[in-house]
N, C-alpha and C positions, 0 to 999 in steps of 0.2 A: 415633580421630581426632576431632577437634573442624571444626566447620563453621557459624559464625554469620553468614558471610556467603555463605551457601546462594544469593542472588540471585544473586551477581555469577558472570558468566562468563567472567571472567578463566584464564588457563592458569595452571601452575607447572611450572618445568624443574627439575630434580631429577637430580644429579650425585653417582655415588656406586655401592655396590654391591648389585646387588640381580640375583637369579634366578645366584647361584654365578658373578658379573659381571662385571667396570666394565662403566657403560651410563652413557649420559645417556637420561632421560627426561620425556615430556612430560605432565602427569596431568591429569585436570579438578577441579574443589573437591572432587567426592566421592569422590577417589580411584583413580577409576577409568583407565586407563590410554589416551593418546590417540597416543605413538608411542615407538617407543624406537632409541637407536643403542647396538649393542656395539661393544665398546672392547679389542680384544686386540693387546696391544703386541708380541707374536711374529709375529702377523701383518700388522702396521705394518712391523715392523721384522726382517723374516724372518731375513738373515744374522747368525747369531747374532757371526762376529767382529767387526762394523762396528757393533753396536747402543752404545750408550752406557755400559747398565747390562747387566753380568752376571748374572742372576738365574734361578733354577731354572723356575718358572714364570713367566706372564702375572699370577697370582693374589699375587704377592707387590710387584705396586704397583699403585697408585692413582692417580685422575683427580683433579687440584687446580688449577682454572683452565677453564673451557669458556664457548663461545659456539655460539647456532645462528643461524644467518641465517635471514631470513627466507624463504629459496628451501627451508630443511629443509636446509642441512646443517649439518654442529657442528666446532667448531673446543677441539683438548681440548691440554692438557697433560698427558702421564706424567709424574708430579714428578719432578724432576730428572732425565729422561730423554727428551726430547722430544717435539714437537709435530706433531698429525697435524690433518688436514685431511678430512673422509669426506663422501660423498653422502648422502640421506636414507634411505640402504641400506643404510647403513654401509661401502659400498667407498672402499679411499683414492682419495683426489684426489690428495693432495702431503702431505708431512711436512720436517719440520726434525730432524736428527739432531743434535744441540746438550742439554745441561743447561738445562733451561727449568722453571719452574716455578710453583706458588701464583697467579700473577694472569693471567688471558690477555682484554684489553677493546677494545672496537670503537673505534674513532678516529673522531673523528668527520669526519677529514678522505679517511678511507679509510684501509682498512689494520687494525694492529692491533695495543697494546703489548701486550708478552710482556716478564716477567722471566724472563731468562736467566741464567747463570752461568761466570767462567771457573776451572777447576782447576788447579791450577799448585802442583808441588814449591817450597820454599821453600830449598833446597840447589842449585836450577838458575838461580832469579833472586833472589838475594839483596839486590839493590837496585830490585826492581822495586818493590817497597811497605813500605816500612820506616815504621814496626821491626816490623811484624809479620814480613815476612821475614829480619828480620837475626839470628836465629837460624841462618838457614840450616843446618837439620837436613832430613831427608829425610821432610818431614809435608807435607800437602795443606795451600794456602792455597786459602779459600773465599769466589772474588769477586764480586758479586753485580752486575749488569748489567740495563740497560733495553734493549729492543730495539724496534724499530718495525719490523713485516713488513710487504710486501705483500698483496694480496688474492690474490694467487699464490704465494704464501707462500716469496719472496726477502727475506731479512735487508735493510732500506734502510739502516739505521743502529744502533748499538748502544755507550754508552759504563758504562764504572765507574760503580759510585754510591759504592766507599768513595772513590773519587778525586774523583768529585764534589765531596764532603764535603769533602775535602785544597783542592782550587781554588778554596771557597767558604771556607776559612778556619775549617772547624769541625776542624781536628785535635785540637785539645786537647778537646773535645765524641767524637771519636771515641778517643781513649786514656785519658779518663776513669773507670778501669773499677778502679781499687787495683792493677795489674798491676805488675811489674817492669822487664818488657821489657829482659829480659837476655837476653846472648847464649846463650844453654844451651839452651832449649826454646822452639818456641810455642805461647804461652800461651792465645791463642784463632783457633785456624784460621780459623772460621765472622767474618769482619769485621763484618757487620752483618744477616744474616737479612731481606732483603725479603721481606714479605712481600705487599705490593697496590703497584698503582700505577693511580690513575684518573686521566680529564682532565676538566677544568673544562668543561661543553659549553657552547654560546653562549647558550644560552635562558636559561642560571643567571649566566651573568657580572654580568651588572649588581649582582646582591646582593651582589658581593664586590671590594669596592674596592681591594682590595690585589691583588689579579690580574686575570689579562686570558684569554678562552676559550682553553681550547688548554694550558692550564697544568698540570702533573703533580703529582700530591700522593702522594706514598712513605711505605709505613709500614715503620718498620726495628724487629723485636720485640727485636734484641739491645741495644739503646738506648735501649729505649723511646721512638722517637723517630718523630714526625711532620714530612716537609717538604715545602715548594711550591715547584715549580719553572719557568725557564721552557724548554722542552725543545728550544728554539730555539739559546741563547746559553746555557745551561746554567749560569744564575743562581739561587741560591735565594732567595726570595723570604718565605718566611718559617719558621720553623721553633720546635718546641715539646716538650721534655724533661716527660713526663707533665702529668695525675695519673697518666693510663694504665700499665698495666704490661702487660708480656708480647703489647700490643697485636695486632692482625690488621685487617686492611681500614678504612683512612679513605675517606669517601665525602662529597662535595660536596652540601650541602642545599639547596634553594630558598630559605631564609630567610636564606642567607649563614652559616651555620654549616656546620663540619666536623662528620663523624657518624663516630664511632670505635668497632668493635668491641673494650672493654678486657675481655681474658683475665682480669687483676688477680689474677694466681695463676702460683703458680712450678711447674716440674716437678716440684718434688719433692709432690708430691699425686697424679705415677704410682706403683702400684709393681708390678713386673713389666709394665709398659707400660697398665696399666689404671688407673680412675681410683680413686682411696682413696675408700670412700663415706662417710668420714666427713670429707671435704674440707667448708667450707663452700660453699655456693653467693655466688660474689664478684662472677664475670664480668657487664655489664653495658652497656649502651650509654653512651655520653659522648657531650657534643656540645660544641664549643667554637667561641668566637667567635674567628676569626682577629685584630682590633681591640684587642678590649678583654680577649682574652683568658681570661674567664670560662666556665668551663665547668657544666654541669648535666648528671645521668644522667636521660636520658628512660624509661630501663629497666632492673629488675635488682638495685632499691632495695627494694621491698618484699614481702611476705612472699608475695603469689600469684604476684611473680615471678621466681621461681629460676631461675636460669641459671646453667650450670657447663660452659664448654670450657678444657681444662687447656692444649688445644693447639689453633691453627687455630681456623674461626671464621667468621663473613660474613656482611653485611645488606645488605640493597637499602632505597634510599629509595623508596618508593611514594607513590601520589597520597595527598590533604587529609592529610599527614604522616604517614603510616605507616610501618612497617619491616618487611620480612620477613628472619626472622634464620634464621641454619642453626647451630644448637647441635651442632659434629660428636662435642664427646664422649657424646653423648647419641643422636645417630643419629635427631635432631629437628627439625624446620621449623616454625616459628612467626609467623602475622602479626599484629601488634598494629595496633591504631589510635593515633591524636594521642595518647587519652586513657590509653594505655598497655594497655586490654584487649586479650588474646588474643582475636583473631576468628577463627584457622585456624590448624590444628594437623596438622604429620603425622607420624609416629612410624614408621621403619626398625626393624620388629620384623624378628629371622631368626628367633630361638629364646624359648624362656621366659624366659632366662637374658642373652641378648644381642640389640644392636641391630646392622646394616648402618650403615654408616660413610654417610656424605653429606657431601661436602666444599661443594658451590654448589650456590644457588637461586634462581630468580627468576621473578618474574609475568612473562607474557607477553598481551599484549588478544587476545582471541578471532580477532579479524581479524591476526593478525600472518605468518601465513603468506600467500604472495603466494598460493598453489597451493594444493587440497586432497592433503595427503600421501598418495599410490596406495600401494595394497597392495604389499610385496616378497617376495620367496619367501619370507624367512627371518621376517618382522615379522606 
């Protein structure tokens, strides 16, 4: 692990698998380990007929989307299989038994957006999203949804985003794909792959004249497409077809610029689910000016900085411009500063041969818990 900025005593959370896992956990710069929540979805979700996802074990999914409060407790998504809610003990509090997924962020008004998901035969509702239903064959359409929870974790509101899109007059932006869209098969279940959704918070609005705090920015990987929303009246406000490809996480900058995790690489650089190591290293941060449009990679461009996630993906904007990035096909955590140096580094070793998966990261200030976290039986 790398460590150059040994002073600062800043936290990092750290989402992912580690000790034969899911856990989130909380580390200090040197590694060293400062609290941890286990994450087992059989025992979230005990009755196995009501659980979402059928799966053999706990060990065959994973946490992609967490938050902790600052009282110690975390708030996590099983990807596509719902959301739990746990004390700083890891006991549940509340869960959502719902398709939930990739983004779970604090509101700043209370509460908390989660992307969700609806499944739906397209042989049942033939006209409910055409044309990708009007095959009407007996295959999953895959809908992809914004939701806003409670801090009790009640569903307050939750609408479409490929309908979004349709209300907003981007259809021909969303069927743009060389498809047929014949009645025979469909051609792409998955509509649009959300993958993040932040909100603009008040402190940043003023650098961004085109929106107002409170504003959603969506990244959809199937599109490569970034948009801004108002999640109000559920207008899009502006919106941007790459340079990006395969994108993961847009993030609101203090400078008025959008900050994009671009992947910039197709799946086929897996094979047998692993990454080809002779992929080149493409992925990269991009920042774009929502105005003028113009965009620069702040990272990912040059030769000391390699970066490769084939899939998934996510940065955090940090103070005097920095970025802490979570490289998950790498099973990597990285912070750079303005100037682009790596100042921290941490590396999900399991074996000689492979790394632990780490989906989310992020700095937390020394003082962030209200409490100091008490010993639990099992921590």
């Amino acid at each position: 692990m790398t460590n150059k900025a040994a002073d600062s005593e800043a936290l990092i959370m750290l989402v992912g698998f580690f000790d034969d896992e899911n856990q989130v956990r909380v580390i200090h710069r040197d590694g060293s380990l400062k609290w941890k929540w286990s994450l087992n979805y059989f025992d979230h979700f005990p009755v196995a007929e009501t659980r979402v996802c059928d799966v053999e074990t706990p060990l065959r999914l994973d946490i992609h989307g967490a938050h902790i409060t600052p009282e110690g407790e975390v708030l996590a998504n099983y990807e596509y299989c719902g959301t739990v809610k746990v004390d700083r003990c890891s006991g549940l509090v509340w869960s959502i038994s719902k398709p939930t997924h990739h983004s779970l962020v604090k509101a700043e008004n209370g509460g908390y957006w989660i992307l969700g998901r609806h499944i739906w035969k397209a042989s049942e509702f033939p006209d409910r999203f055409p044309p990708f239903s009007t095959a009407a064959k007996n295959q999953d359409i895959l809908e992809d949804t914004l939701m806003r929870v409670s801090e009790d974790g009640e569903i307050i509101e939750e609408f479409s985003i490929p309908q979004l899109l349709v209300d907003n007059g981007m259809l021909p932006l969303l069927t743009a794909n060389g498809e047929n869209f014949t009645t025979k098969d469909v051609l792409r279940s998955e509509i649009v792959h959300a993958n993040q959704a932040n909100e603009l918070p008040a402190a940043m609005a003023d650098a961004f004249p085109l929106f107002e705090a409170g504003d959603i920015v969506i990244s959809m990987r199937q599109l490569n497409l970034v948009v801004v929303l108002d999640p109000e009246n559920r207008i899009i406000k502006w919106h941007q077809t790459g340079p990006w490809l395969r994108q993961h996480d847009a993030e609101f900058r203090p400078d008025g610029r959008l900050s994009i995790f671009n992947n910039n690489v197709f799946r086929t650089a897996y094979s047998r689910e692993r990454t080809r190591l002779d992929t080149p290293f493409k992925t990269n941060i991009i920042v774009v000016d929502p105005v003028t449009r113009t965009t620069e990679v702040v990272f990912g461009e040059q030769p000391d900085q390699k970066l490769l996630s084939v899939i998934r993906g996510q940065h955090q904007i940090v103070e005097s411009d920095g970025v802490l990035i979570t490289e998950f096909d790498a099973g990597r955590v990285l912070e750079i500063d303005r100037n682009g140096q790596v100042v921290w580094e941490y590396v999900n070793d399991f074996d000689e041969n492979n790394v632990g998966e780490i989906t989310n990261a992020a700095i937390l200030p020394l003082d962030y818990f209200k409490t100091e976290l008490a010993p639990c039986t099992d921590n």
